[in-house]
TORKOL-4160 file (C-alpha; in steps of 0.2 Angstrom, whole numbers, padded with zeros to 4 digits, m for minus):
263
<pt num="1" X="0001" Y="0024" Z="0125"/>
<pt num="2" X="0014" Y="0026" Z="0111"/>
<pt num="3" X="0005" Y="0025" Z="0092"/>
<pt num="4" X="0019" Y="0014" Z="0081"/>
<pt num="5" X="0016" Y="0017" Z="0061"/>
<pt num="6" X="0026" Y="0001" Z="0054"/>
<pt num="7" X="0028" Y="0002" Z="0035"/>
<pt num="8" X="0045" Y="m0007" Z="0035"/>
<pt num="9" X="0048" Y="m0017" Z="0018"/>
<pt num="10" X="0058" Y="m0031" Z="0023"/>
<pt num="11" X="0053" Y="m0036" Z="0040"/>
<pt num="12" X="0043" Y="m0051" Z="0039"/>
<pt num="13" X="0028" Y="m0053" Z="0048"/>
<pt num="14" X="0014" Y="m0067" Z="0045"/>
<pt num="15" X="0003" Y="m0053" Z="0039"/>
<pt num="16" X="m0002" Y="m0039" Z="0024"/>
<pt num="17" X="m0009" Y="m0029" Z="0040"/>
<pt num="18" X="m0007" Y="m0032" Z="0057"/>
<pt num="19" X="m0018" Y="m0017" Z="0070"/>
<pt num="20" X="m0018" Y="m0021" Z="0089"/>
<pt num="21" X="m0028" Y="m0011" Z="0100"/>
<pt num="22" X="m0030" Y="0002" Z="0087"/>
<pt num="23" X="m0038" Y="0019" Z="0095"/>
<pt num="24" X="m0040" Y="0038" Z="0086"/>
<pt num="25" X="m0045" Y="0050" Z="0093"/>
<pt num="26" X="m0048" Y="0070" Z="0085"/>
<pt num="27" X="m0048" Y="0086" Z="0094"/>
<pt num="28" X="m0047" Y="0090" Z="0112"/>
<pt num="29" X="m0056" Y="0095" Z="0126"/>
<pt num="30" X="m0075" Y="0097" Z="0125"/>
<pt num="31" X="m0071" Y="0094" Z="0104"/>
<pt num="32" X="m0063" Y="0078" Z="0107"/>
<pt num="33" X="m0070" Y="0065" Z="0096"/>
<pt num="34" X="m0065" Y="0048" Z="0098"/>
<pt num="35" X="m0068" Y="0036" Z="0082"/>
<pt num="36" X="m0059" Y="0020" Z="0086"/>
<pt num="37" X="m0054" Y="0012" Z="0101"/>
<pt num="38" X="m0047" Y="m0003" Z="0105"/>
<pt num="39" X="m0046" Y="m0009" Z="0087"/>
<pt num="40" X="m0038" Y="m0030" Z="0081"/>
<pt num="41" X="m0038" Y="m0035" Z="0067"/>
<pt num="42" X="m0025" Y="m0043" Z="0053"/>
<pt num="43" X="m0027" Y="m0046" Z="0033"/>
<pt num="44" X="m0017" Y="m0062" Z="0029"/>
<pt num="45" X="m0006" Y="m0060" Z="0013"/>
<pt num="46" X="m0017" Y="m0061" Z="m0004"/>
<pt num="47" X="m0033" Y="m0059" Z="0008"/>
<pt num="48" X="m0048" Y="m0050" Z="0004"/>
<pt num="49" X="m0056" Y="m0044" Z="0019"/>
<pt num="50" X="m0072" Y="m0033" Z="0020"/>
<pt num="51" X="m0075" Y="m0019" Z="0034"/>
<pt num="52" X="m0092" Y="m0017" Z="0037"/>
<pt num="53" X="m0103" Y="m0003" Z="0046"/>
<pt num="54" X="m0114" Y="0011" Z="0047"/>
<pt num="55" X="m0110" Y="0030" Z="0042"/>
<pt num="56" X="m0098" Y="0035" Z="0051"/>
<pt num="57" X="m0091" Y="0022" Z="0060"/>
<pt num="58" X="m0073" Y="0025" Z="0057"/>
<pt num="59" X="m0071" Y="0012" Z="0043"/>
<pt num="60" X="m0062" Y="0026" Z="0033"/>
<pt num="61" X="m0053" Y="0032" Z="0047"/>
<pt num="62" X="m0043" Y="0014" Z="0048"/>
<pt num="63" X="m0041" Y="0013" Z="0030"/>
<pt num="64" X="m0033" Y="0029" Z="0032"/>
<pt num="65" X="m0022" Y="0023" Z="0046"/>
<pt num="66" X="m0016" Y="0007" Z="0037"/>
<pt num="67" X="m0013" Y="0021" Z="0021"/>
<pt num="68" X="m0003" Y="0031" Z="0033"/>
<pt num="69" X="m0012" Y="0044" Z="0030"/>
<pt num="70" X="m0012" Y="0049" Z="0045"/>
<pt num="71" X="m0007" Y="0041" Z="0063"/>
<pt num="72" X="m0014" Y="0031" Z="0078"/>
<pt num="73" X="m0017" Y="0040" Z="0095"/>
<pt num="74" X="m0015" Y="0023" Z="0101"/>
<pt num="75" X="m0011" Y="0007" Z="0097"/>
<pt num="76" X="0001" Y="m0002" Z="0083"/>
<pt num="77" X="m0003" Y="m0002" Z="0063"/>
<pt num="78" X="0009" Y="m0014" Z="0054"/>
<pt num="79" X="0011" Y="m0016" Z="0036"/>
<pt num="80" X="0021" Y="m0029" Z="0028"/>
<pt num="81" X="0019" Y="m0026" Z="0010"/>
<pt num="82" X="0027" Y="m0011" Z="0003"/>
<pt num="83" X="0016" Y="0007" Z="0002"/>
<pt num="84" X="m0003" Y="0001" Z="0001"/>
<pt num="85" X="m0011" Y="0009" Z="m0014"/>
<pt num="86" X="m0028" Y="0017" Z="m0011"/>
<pt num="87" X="m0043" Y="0017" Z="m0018"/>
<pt num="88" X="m0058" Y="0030" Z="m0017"/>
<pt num="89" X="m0076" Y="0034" Z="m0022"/>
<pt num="90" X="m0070" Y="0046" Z="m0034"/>
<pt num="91" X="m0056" Y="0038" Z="m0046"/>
<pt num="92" X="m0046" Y="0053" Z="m0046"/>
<pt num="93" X="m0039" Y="0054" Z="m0061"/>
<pt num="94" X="m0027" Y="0068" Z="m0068"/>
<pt num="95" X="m0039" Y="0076" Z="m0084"/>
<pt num="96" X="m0025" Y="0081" Z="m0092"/>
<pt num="97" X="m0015" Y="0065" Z="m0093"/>
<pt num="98" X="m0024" Y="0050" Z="m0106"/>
<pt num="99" X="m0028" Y="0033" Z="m0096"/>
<pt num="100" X="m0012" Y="0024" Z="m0100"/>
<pt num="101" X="0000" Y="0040" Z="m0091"/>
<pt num="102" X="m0013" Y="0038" Z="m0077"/>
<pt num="103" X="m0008" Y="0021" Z="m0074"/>
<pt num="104" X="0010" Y="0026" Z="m0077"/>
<pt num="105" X="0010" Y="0039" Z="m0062"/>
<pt num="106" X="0014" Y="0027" Z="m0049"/>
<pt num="107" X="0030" Y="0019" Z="m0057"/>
<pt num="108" X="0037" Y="0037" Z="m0063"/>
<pt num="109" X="0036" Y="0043" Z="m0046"/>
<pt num="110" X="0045" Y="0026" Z="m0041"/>
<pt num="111" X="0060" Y="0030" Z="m0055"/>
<pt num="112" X="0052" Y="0016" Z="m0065"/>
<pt num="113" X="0061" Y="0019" Z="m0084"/>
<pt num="114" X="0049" Y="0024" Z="m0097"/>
<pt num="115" X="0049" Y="0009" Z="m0110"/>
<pt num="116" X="0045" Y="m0001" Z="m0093"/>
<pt num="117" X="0032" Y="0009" Z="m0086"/>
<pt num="118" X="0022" Y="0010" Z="m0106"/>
<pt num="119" X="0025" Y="m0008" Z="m0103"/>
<pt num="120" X="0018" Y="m0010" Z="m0086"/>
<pt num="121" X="0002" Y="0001" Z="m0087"/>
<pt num="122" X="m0002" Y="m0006" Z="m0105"/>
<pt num="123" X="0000" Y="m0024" Z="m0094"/>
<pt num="124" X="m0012" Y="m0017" Z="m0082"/>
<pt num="125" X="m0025" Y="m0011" Z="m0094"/>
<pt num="126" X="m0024" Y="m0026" Z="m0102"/>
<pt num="127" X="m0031" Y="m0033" Z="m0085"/>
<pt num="128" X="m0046" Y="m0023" Z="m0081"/>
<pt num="129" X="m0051" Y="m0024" Z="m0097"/>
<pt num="130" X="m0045" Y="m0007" Z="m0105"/>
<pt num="131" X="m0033" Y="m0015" Z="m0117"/>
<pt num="132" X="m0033" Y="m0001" Z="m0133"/>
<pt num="133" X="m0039" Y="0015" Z="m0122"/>
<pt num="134" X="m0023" Y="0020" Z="m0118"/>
<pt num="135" X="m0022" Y="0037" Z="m0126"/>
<pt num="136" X="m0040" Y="0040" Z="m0120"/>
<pt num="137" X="m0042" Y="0054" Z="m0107"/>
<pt num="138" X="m0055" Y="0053" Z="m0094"/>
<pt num="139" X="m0067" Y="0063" Z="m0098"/>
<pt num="140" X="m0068" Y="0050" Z="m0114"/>
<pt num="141" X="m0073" Y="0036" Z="m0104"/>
<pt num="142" X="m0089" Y="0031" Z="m0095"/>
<pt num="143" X="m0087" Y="0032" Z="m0077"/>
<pt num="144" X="m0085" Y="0013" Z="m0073"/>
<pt num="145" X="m0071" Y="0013" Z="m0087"/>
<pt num="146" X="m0064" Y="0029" Z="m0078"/>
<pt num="147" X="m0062" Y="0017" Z="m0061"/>
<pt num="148" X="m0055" Y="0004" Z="m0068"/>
<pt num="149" X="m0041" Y="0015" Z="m0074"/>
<pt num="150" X="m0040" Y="0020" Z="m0055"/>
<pt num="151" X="m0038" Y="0002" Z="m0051"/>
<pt num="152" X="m0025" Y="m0002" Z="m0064"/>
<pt num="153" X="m0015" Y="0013" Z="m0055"/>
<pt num="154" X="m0018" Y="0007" Z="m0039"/>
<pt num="155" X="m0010" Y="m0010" Z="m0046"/>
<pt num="156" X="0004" Y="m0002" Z="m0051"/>
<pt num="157" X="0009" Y="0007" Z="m0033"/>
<pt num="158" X="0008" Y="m0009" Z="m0026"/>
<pt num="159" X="0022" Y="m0018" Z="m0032"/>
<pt num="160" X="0032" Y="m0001" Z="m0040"/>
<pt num="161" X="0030" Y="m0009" Z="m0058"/>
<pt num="162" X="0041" Y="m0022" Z="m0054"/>
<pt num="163" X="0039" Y="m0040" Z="m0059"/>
<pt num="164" X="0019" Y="m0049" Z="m0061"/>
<pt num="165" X="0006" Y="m0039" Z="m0050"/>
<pt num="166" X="0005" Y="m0054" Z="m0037"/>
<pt num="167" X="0004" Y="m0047" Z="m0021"/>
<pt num="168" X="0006" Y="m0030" Z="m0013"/>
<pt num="169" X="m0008" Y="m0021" Z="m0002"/>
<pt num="170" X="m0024" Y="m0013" Z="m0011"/>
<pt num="171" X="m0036" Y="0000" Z="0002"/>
<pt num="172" X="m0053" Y="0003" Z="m0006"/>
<pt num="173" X="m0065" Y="0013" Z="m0001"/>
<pt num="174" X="m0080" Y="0011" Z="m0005"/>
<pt num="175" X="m0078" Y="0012" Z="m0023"/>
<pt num="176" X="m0091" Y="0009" Z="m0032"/>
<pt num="177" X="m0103" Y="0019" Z="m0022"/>
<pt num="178" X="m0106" Y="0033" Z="m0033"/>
<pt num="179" X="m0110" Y="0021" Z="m0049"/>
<pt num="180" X="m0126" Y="0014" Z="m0058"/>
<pt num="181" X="m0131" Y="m0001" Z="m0050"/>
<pt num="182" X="m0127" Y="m0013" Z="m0068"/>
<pt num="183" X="m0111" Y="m0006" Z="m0067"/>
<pt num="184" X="m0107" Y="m0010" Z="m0049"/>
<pt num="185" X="m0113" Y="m0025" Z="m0050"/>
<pt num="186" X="m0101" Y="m0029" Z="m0067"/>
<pt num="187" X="m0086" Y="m0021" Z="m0057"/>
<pt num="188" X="m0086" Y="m0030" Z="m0041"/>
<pt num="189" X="m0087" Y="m0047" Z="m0051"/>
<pt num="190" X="m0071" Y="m0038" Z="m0062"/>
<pt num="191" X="m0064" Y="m0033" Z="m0045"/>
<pt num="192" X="m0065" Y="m0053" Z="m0040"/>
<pt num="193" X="m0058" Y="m0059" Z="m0056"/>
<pt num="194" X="m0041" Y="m0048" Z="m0054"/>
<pt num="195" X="m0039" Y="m0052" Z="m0037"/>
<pt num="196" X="m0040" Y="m0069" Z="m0040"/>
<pt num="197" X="m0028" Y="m0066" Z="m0054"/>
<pt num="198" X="m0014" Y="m0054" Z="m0042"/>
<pt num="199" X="m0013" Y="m0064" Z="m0026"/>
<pt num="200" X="m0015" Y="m0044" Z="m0019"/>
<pt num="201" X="m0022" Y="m0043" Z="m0002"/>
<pt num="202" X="m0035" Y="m0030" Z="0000"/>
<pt num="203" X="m0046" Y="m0022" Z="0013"/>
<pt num="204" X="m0062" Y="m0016" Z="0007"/>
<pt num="205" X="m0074" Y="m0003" Z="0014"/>
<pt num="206" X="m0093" Y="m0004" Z="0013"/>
<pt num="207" X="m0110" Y="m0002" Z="0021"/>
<pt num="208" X="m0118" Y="m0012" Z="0009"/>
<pt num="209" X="m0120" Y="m0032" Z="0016"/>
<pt num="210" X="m0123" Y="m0039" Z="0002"/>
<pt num="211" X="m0105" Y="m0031" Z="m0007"/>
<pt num="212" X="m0098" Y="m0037" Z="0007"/>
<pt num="213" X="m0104" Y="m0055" Z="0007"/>
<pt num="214" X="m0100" Y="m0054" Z="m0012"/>
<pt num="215" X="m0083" Y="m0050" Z="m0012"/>
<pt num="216" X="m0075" Y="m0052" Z="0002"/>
<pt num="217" X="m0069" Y="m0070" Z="0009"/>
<pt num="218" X="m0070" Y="m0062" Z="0028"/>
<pt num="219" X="m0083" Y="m0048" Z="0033"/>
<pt num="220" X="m0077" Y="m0039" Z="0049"/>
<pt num="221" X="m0091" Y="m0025" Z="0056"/>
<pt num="222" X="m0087" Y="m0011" Z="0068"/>
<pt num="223" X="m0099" Y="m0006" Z="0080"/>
<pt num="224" X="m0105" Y="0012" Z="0080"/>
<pt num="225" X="m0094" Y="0026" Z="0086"/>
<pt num="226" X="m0080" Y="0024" Z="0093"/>
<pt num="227" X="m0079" Y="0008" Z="0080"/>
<pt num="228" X="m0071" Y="m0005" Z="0087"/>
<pt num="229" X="m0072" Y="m0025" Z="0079"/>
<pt num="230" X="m0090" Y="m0032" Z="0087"/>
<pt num="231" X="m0090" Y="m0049" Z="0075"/>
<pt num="232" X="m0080" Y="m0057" Z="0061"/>
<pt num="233" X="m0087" Y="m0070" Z="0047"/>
<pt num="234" X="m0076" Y="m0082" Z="0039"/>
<pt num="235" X="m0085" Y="m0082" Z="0022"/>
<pt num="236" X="m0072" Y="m0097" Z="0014"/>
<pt num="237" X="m0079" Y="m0109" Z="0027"/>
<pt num="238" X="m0084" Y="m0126" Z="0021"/>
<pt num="239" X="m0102" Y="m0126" Z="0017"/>
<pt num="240" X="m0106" Y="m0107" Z="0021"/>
<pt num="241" X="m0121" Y="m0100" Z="0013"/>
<pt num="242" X="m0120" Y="m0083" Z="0008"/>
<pt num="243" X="m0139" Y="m0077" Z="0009"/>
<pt num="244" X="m0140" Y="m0085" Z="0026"/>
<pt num="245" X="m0126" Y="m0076" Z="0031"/>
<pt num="246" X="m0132" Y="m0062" Z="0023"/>
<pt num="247" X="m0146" Y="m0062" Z="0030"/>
<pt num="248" X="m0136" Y="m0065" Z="0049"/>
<pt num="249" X="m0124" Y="m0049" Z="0046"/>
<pt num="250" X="m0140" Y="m0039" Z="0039"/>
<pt num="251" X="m0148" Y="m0043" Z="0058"/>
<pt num="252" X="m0131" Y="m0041" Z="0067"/>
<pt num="253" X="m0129" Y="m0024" Z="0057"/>
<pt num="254" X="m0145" Y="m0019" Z="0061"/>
<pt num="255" X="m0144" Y="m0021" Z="0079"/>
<pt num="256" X="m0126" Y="m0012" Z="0080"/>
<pt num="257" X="m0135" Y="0004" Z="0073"/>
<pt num="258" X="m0154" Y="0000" Z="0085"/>
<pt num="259" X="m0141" Y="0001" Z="0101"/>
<pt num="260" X="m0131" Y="0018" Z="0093"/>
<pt num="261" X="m0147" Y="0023" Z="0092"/>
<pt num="262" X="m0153" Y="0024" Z="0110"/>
<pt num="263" X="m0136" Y="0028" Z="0116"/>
């Protein structure tokens, strides 16, 4: 089967993302690995969808897909929403560039003037909170302060610095992994209130059920390698409780991982 990668801007389609029958597959012969198959799934504009699942599953591998980071064996990965910006554990900061010419990077690479991009990131810092710690390098900030200089970044790849932040595509994965458990906790209700304030559709990547159920408005979990899309949760629904449900997903999570397990 022909892999398509579609990152066209301008060819409207009724979704941020759009994966039909998704496969990857790495190495050959007796080291073939295959870590998705037979992957659906779309992201509605201004959307914020969680993927779900154990180590190892291949969530990253289809963030990377949808990055273009790399290509599907198999399978079609559309994206209608310019270049997605990409979020990792690690915010990946340039040390020797202060927090406000972090933020800039992403616009001076896009030809983005310089008055517009100061403008810009100091726009974006403004909105995760940063306002004043422009001329702050990393290594000056504490490490929740250093990720929100990664997301006002990513902000500013996906709409090139143009215009108010609204829309655009945001990949994250598993970002808030490697921090304190107060500082997680105060970021993912940060990461709510921008999103909520951008319209920017995002796709989020954890193994953590009760992230999940926090954040996102639909939970998607992939089965055990080769992932592929076992159960979806509409979280917006009318009336849906978020303990039962995350006490459902939990469950259905567990099981996924039991029947790897005696594979």
């Amino acid at each position: 089967m022909t892999a398509i990668l579609d990152h066209a801007v301008g060819v409207q389609h009724e979704a941020a993302v759009d994966l039909t029958g998704v496969g990857k597959v790495f190495g050959r012969g007796s080291e073939t690995v295959t870590a998705l198959t037979e992957v659906d799934l779309r992201v509605r504009p201004g959307e914020f969808v969680v993927l779900l699942g154990a180590s190892g599953c291949g969530k990253s591998t289809l963030l990377n897909l949808v990055a273009g980071l790399d290509r599907p064996t198999s399978g079609t990965v559309t994206v209608d929403s310019g270049r997605p910006a990409v979020m990792f554990q690690e915010p990946a900061l340039l040390p020797w560039l202060d927090a406000g010419r972090n933020v800039e990077l992403p616009l001076r690479l896009a030809g983005v003037g310089r008055s517009a991009r100061r403008t810009r990131a100091a726009e974006l810092l403004d909105l995760v909170r940063l306002g004043g710690q422009a001329r702050k390098r990393p290594h000056e900030l504490s490490g929740g302060m250093r990720q929100r200089v990664a997301l006002a970044r990513a902000l500013a790849a996906t709409s090139n610095g143009t215009g108010a932040p609204e829309g655009g595509l945001l990949l994250m994965d598993e970002p808030f992994a490697a921090l304190d458990a107060i500082t997680r906790d105060f970021l993912q209700g940060e990461l709510q209130r921008i999103w909520q304030a951008t319209g920017t559709a995002v796709l989020f990547v954890t193994h953590d059920v009760r992230e999940a159920v926090r954040l996102g408005q639909r939970v998607v979990l992939l089965s055990s390698r080769p992932g592929t899309v076992v159960r979806e949760w509409d979280l917006g629904a009318d009336g849906a409780d978020r303990e039962e449900l995350t006490e459902e997903i939990t469950a259905r999570l567990r099981e996924v991982i039991s029947t790897h397990g005696r594979a």
